[in-house]
Every structure is written in structure tokens, then in C-alpha cells.
C-alpha positions as a printed NumPy array, in Angstrom:
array([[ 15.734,  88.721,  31.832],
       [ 15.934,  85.301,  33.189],
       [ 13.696,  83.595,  35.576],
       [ 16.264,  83.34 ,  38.596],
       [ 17.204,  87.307,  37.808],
       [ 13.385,  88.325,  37.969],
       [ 12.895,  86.626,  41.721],
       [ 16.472,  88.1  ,  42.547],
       [ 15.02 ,  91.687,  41.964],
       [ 11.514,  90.732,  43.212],
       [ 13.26 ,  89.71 ,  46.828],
       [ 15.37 ,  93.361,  46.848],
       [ 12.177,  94.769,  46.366],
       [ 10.665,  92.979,  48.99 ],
       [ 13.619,  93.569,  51.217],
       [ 13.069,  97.268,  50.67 ],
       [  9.699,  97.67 ,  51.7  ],
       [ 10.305,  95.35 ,  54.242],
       [ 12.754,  97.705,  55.972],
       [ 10.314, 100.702,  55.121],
       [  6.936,  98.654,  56.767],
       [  9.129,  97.978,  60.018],
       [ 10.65 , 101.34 ,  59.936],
       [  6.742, 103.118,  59.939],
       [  5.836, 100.164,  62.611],
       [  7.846, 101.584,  65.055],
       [  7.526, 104.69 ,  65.057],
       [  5.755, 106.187,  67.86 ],
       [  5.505, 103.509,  70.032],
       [  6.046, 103.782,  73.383],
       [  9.543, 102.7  ,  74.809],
       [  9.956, 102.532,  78.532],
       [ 13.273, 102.619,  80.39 ],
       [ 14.454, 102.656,  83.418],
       [ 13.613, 106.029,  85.826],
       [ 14.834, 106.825,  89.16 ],
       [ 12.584, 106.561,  92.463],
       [  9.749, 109.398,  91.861],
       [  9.782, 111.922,  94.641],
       [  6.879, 111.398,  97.646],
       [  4.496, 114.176,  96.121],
       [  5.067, 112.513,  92.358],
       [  3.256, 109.302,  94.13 ],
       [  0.22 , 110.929,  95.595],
       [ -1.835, 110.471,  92.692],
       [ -3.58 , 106.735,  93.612],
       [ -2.509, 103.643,  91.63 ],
       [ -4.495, 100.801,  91.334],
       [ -3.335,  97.629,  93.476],
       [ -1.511,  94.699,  91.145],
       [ -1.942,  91.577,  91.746],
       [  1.145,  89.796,  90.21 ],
       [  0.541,  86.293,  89.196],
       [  3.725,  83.93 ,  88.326],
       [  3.473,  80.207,  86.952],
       [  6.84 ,  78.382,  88.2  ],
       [  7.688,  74.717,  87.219],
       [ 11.383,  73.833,  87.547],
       [ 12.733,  77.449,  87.631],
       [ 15.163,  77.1  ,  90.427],
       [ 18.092,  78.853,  89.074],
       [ 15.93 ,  81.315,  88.108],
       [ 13.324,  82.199,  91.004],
       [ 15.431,  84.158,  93.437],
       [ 16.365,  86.731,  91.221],
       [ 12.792,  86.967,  89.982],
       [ 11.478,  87.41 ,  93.406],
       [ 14.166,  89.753,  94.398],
       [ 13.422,  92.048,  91.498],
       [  9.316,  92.279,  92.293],
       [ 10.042,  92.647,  96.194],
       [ 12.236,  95.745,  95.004],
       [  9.133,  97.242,  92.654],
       [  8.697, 101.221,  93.652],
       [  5.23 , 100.693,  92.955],
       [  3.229, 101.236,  96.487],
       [  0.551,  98.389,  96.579],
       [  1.1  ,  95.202,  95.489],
       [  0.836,  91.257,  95.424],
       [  2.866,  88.786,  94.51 ],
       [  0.82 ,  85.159,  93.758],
       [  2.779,  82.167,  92.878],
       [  1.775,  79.158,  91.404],
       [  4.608,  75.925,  92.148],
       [  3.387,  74.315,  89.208],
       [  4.222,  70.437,  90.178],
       [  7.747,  71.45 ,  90.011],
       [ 10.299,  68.253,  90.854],
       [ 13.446,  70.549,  91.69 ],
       [ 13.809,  73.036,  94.869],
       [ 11.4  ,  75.658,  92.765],
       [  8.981,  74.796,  95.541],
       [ 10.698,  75.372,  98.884],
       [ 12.569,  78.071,  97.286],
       [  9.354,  80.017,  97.007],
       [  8.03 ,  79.247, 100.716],
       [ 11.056,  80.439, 101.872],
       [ 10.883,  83.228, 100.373],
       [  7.729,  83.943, 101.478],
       [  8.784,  83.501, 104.958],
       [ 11.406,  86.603, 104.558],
       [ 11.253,  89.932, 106.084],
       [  9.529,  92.502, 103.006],
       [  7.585,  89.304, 101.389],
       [  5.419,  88.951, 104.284],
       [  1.966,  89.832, 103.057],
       [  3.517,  90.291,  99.899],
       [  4.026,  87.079,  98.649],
       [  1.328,  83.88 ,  98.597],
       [  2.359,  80.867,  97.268],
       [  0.341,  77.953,  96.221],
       [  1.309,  74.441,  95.635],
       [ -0.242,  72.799,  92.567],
       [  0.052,  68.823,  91.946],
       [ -2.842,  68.101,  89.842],
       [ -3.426,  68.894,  85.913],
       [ -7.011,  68.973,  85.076],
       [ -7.743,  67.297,  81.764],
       [ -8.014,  68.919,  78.832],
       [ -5.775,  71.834,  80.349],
       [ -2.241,  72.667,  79.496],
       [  0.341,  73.65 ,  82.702],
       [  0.9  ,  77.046,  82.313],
       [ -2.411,  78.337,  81.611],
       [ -3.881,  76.101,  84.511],
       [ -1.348,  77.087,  87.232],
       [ -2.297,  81.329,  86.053],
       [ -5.906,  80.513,  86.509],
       [ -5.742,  79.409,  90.275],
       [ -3.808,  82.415,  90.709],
       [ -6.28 ,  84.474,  89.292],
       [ -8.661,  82.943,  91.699],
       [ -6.209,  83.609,  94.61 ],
       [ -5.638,  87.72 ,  93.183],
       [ -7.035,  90.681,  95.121],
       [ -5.978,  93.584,  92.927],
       [ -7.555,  95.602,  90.419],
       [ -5.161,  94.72 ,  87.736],
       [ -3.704,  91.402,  87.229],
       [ -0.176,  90.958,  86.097],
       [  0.944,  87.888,  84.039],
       [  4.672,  86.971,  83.554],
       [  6.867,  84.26 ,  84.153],
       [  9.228,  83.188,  86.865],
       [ 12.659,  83.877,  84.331],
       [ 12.526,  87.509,  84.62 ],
       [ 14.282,  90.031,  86.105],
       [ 12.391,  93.442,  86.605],
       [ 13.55 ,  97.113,  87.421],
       [ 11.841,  98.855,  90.222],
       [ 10.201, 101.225,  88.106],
       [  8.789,  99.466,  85.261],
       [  5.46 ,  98.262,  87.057],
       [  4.551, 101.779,  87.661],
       [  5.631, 103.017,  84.332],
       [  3.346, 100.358,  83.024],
       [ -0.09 , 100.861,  85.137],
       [  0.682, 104.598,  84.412],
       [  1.172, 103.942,  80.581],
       [ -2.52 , 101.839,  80.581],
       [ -4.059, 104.68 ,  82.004],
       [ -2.417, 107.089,  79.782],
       [ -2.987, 105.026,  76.314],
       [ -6.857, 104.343,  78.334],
       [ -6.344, 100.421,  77.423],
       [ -7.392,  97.681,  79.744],
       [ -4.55 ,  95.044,  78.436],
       [ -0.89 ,  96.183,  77.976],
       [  1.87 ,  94.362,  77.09 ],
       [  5.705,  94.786,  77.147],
       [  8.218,  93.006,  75.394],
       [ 11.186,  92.477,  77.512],
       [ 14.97 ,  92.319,  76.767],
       [ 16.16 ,  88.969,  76.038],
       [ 19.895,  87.903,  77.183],
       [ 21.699,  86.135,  74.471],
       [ 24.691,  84.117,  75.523],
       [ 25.161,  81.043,  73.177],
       [ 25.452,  81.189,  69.91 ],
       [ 22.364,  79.392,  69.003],
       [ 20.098,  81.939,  71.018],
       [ 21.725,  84.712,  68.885],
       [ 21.31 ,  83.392,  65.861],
       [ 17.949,  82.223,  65.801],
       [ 16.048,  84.985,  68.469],
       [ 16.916,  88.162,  66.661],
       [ 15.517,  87.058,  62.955],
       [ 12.449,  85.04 ,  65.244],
       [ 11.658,  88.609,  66.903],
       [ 12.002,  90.   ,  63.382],
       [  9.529,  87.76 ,  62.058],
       [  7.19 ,  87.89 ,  64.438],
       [  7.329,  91.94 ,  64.318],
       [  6.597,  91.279,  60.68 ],
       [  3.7  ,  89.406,  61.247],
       [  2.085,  91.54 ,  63.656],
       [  3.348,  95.021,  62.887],
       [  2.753,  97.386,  66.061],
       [  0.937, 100.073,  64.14 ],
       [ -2.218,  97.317,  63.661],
       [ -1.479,  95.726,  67.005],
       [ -2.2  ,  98.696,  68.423],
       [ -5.121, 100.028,  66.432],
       [ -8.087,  99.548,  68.058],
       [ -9.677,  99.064,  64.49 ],
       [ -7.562,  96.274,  63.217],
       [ -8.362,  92.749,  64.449],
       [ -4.494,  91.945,  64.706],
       [ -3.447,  91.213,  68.609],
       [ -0.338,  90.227,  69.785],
       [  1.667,  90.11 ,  72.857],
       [  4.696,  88.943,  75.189],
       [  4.117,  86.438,  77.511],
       [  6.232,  87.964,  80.03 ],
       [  4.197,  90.56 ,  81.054],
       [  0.464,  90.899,  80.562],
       [ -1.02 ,  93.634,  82.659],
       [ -4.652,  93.382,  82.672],
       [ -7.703,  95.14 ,  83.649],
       [ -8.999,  91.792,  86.637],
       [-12.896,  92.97 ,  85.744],
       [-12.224,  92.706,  82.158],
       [-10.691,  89.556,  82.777],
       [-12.969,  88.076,  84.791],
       [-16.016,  88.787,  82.354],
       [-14.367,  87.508,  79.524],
       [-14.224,  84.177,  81.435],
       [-10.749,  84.407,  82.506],
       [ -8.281,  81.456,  81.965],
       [-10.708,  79.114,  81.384],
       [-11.354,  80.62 ,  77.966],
       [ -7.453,  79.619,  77.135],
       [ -7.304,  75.861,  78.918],
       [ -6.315,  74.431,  75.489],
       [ -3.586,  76.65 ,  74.274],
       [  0.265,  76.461,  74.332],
       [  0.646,  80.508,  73.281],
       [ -2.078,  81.73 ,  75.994],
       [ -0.056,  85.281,  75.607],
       [ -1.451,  85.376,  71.666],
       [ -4.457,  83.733,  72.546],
       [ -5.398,  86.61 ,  75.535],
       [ -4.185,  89.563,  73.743],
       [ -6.992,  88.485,  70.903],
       [ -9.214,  87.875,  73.859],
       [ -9.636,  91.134,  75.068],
       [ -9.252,  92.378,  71.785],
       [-12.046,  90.718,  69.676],
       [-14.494,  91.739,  72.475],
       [-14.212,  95.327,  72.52 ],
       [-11.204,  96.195,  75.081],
       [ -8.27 ,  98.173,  73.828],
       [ -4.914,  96.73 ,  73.954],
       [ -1.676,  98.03 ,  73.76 ],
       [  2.111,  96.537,  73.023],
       [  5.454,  98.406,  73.935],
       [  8.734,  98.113,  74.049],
       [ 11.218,  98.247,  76.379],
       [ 14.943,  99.124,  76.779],
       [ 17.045,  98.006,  80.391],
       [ 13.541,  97.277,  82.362],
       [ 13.309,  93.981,  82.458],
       [ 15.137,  90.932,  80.817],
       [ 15.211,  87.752,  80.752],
       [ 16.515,  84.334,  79.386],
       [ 14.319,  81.978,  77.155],
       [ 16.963,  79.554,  75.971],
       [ 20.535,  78.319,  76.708],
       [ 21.226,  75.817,  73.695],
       [ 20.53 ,  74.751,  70.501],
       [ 18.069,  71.853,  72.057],
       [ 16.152,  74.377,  73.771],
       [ 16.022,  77.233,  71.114],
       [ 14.263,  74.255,  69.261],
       [ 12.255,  73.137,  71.731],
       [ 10.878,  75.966,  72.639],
       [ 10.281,  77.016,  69.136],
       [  8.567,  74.274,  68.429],
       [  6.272,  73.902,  71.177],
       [  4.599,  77.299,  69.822],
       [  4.989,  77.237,  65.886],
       [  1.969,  74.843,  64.955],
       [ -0.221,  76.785,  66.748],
       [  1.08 ,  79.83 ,  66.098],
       [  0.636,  79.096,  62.596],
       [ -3.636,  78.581,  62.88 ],
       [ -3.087,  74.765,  62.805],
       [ -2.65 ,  75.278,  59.411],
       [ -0.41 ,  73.273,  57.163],
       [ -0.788,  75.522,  54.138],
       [  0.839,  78.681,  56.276],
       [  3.615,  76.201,  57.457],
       [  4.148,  75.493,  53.71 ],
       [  3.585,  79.12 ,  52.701],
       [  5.862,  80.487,  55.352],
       [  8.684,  78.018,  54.76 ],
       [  8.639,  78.96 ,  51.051],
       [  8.518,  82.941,  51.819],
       [ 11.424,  82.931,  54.165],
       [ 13.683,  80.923,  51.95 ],
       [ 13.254,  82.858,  49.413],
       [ 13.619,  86.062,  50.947],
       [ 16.65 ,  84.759,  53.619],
       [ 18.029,  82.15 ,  52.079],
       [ 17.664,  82.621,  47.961],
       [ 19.773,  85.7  ,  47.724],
       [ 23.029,  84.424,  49.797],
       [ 22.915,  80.984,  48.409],
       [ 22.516,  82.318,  44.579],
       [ 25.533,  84.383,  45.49 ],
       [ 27.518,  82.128,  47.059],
       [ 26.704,  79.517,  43.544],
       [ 27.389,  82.09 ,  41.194],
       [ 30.675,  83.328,  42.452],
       [ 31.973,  79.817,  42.438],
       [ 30.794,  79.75 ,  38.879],
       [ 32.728,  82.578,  38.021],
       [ 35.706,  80.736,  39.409],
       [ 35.29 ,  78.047,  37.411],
       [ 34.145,  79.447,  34.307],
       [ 36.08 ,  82.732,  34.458],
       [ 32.739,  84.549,  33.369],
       [ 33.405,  88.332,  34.483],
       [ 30.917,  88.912,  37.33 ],
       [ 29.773,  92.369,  35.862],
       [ 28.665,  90.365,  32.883],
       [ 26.229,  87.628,  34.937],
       [ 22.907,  90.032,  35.867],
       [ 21.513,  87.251,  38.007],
       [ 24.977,  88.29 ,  40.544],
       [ 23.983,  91.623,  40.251],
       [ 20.387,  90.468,  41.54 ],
       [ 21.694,  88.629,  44.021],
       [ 24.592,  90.631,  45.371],
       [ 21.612,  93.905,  45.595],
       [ 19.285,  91.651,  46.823],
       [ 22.053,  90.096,  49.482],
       [ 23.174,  93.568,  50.469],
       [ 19.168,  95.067,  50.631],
       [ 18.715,  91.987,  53.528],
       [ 21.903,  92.626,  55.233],
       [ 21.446,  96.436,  55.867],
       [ 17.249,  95.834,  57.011],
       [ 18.392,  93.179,  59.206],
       [ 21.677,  94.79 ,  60.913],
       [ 19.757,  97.353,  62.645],
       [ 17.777,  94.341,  64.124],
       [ 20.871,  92.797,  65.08 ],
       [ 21.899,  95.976,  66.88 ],
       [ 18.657,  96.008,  69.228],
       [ 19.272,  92.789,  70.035],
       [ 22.387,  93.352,  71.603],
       [ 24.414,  91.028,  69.919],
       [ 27.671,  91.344,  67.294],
       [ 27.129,  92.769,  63.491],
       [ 28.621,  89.419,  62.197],
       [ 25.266,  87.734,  63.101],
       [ 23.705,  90.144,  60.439],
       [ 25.135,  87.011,  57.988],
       [ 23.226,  84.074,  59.92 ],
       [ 20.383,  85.193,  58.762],
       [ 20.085,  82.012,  56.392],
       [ 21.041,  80.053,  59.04 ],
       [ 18.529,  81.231,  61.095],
       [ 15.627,  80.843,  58.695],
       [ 16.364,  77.743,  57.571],
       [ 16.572,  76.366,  61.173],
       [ 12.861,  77.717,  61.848],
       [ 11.54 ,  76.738,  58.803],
       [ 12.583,  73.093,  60.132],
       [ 11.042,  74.31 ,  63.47 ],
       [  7.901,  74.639,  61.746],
       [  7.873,  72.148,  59.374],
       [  8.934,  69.635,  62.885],
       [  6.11 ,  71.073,  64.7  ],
       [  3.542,  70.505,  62.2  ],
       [  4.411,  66.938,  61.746],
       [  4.566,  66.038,  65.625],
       [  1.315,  67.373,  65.706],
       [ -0.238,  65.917,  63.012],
       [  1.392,  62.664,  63.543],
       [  0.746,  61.705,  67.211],
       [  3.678,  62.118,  69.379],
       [  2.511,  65.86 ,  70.215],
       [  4.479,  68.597,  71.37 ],
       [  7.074,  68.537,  74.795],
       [  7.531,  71.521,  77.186],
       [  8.755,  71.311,  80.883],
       [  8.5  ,  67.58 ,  80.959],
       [  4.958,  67.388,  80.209],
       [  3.557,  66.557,  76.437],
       [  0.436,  68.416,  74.811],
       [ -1.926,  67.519,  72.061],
       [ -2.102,  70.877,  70.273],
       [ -5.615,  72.378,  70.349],
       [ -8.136,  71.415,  67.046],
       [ -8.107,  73.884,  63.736]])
């Protein structure tokens, strides 16, 4: 057996317990979607109040439908904090009129933030003077993009105190228009589900944390006594960074999943698929150039390796006229080709998107492998990393 037909049948094998690890990741996790008003006498059991805390910097197209869909919330006592993070559009008046509105009246606060403390990065500054501003028992982080059902803040507080867990997390449902965003976001969800595989996530005996930014639910004691924000002032992926928070001292977290609750829109084009990307991938990878390396070199050869052998060897059968059957590096490579195609569809399916993409997988690996490898070097380098106009130093190894 030849060396290229030995990594061939090492990456099917690979593929295949891939697909089995995921498959046994998922299962029993807890999905929410969307239920129907409960009935008066379902309500009479007390909820805590939620304070809901919402960093907004340039999010005018965005904001109104954000703010419509938490003014709608069933849930029956809540507040709505948020944070005009310096914003040079309309983001700002938008959410002061709003505020002014009949239903948002002693619902929604909004504070007006010009100044960026050193040493702090936007996001994470702007949630911490909303924390300071928050009345509520629980504290609710997300993000001024989304669009929420009424029903999903209730299912959620009621989900913490089933699972008994003073940090929860949801992942929301990400729209997908251009091509870019479905390309890339389906195999970047995949990988990150890889990396932090629910069943550890949610074991209260594994170290491993994770979570979506777009909605942190919180325990506001547990918060506060952990130091709050302040704890996170030099991170870029404060959503990572709090989830191990709470985690590494002794609270129990939990992440879920959800299906037509809330949704939202990360990225419109290939720029900002990249951008975005970027912002969070040197971090994300410990500072760490040997992961960068190590997790370029994995993905290629488990997205990339198979299709391209293919593609090479079937154009050497054209020219040469070899019979396929008798070449066992194609057989490697079309089993190992076919093992990634059928773990990836079902991926492809949650996401919403067409089949077809099931075959950008290379593409899609090989553009965040150069997402990494970019990150690393603008922060290594000097120039630092871009998001929202402003430009960050990532934080020290």
C-alpha cells in the first residue's frame, strides 16, 4: 500500500468516527422551539425578573426588529438595557425613540456610551455598564442582530431551572443569503461543534465551555461575584471567555439548541464572512501558532485531501487510460470523498441551505484555514485585528 493510499483510508476512518462523535454529541440535548402563549394558570408559578442587556454600535438596519421582537417576549417581568456603543449611524436615536413608545416605557433604558476605556475592547465594555445599569435576577446577554420569538425567554429561564445551571446558552438560527455565508458558516458551525462537543460542554466534570454570543442567560449574583465584565475587558470572544468563567469556578453551565426561536444574520459578503472570522480565530485558537499550524494541516487533510486526490487521479486516468478499478489510491479517495460528503450533508440540511453546498466543503476549509493563518499574522505582526471600525491588539498568550 502506498503512502497517499494509507492517509486516503486513514481520513475515511476519521470521517467515520467523525460522523459517529457528532452523532452521540447530540443526542439528548435540549432543542427549544417555538410554543404558543401558555394559558394564565400555566404562568402562576413565579419567574425570576431578566434584565436584558444589548451592546449596539452601527446596527441600524437591524435594531427595530430586535426591539420589536423583545417588546413582544410572553415572559411577565422584564428589562430591556441598551448600550449605544459610540455608534456614528441613526443606531442611537433609533433606540431613544424607541424608548419613548407606548409598551417600552419602563421597559426599555438606553444609555449613550462615547468613551472606550483603555485596555478594554467595545463590546465587552458597553455589556459591563449595562450590567451596572440591570435590576433583574438574571442577566441576559445578546446582541442587537437578533430576532426573538415570544416564547423563547421563558422557555430558557424555565430550562436553567430545570437543568439547575446558573449560565445557559442557546445557539440561534443563522439566515444565510449569499453564497459566501453558506459556504463558509455551515462547515465553521461544524467545526466548532467538533471542537467543543455538547456532551463535555455540558458535563459539569469536563473543563470544556463553550457558548453563543447571542444569548447568555446568567445567574446576576453569580456574575457579579465572579467580577463581572471586568474579568473579560481584554477579549474579542467574551461569549467563550464567560462560558469558561462560570465554568472553571464551580457554576454549571448549559448549551442548547434551537429550531425557529430566534435568528439572526452575522454576515452579508465575502468581506465580512472574513472579517468577522478573523477578528475571533487567533484568539480562539489560545494565541497559539502551533494550533493555527496544527488546525490548518488537520482540515486540509480531512476536507480538502480526499476531493483534490480525486479530482488528480481521474484526470490521470484520462490521460493515461489506467482503469480506475485498478488505481487503489481512487478507491481511497472516492470512499474517503463519499464518507465526508454523507457526515457533512446532514449538516448542510440544519443549516437550511441547498445539498449542493455539501461539495464546498473544500472551499470552505481552505478559506478558514486562510482565516486563521491571516489572523495569526495580523496579530503577531502589528496591524491587529478590525471589527466595527475600531482595531484591537489581541489579548497576551
Amino acid at each position: 500500500m502506498h503512502f497517499l493510499d494509507l492517509v486516503l483510508w486513514f481520513v475515511f476512518v476519521g470521517w467515520i468516527a467523525a460522523g459517529i462523535y457528532a452523532f452521540w454529541n447530540f443526542i439528548g440535548v435540549a432543542i427549544l422551539r417555538p410554543q404558543p402563549f401558555p394559558a394564565p394558570q400555566a404562568m402562576q408559578h413565579r419567574l425570576p425578573r431578566v434584565s436584558i442587556l444589548l451592546a449596539a454600535r452601527n446596527e441600524q438596519e437591524m435594531l427595530p426588529a430586535t426591539l420589536d421582537s423583545l417588546l413582544k417576549l410572553d415572559y411577565p417581568d422584564f428589562e430591556i438595557i441598551l448600550v449605544n456603543d459610540d455608534s456614528d449611524d441613526r443606531t442611537g436615536a433609533i433606540a431613544d425613540e424607541w424608548a419613548q413608545r407606548d409598551g417600552a416605557r419602563g421597559k426599555l433604558r438606553v444609555i449613550h456610551n462615547h468613551h472606550l476605556p483603555s485596555g478594554w475592547r467595545g463590546k465587552v465594555h458597553a455589556m459591563s455598564l449595562a450590567a451596572a445599569a440591570a435590576r433583574g435576577e438574571w442577566i441576559l446577554s445578546t446582541d442587537a442582530d437578533i430576532v426573538f420569538h415570544p416564547s423563547l425567554l421563558r422557555q430558557a429561564v424555565e430550562l436553567a431551572q430545570r437543568k439547575n445551571v446558573q449560565f445557559l446558552s442557546l445557539t440561534p438560527e443563522v439566515e444565510m443569503q449569499s453564497r459566501a455565508e453558506k459556504v463558509v458558516l455551515p462547515a465553521f458551525g461544524f467545526f466548532l461543534f467538533m471542537l467543543f462537543p455538547l456532551r463535555r460542554v455540558n458535563d459539569p466534570r469536563s473543563p470544556r465551555a463553550m457558548a453563543a454570543g447571542a444569548f447568555l442567560l446568567m445567574r446576576h449574583d453569580d456574575l457579579t461575584a465572579l467580577g463581572g465584565y471586568a474579568r473579560l475587558r481584554d477579549t474579542l470572544i467574551e461569549d467563550l471567555r464567560m462560558a469558561e468563567l462560570f465554568k472553571r469556578n464551580g457554576r454549571r453551565t448549559y448549551l442548547g439548541i434551537t429550531q425557529g426561536v430566534f435568528r439572526t444574520r452575522m454576515y452579508e459578503n465575502w468581506h465580512e464572512v472574513f472579517e468577522g472570522l478573523t477578528r475571533s480565530a487567533w484568539e480562539g485558537a489560545g494565541c497559539s501558532i502551533w494550533k493555527v499550524v496544527a488546525g490548518v494541516a488537520v482540515a486540509t487533510g480531512m476536507a480538502v485531501l480526499p476531493w483534490l486526490s480525486l479530482a488528480a487521479l481521474w484526470l490521470s486516468h484520462l490521460v493515461t487510460g489506467v482503469p480506475l478499478a485498478h488505481n487503489p489510491a481512487f478507491i481511497a479517495a472516492a470512499a474517503a470523498t463519499a464518507a465526508s460528503a454523507v457526515i457533512y450533508c446532514p449538516v448542510v440540511f440544519f443549516a437550511g441551505v441547498s445539498p449542493l453546498y455539501t461539495f464546498t466543503l473544500p472551499l470552505a476549509s481552505l478559506f478558514y484555514s486562510t482565516v486563521a493563518v491571516v489572523s495569526a499574522f495580523r496579530s503577531i505582526t502589528g496591524p491587529g485585528l478590525r471589527w466595527k471600525g475600531r482595531s484591537y491588539q489581541p489579548p497576551a498568550a
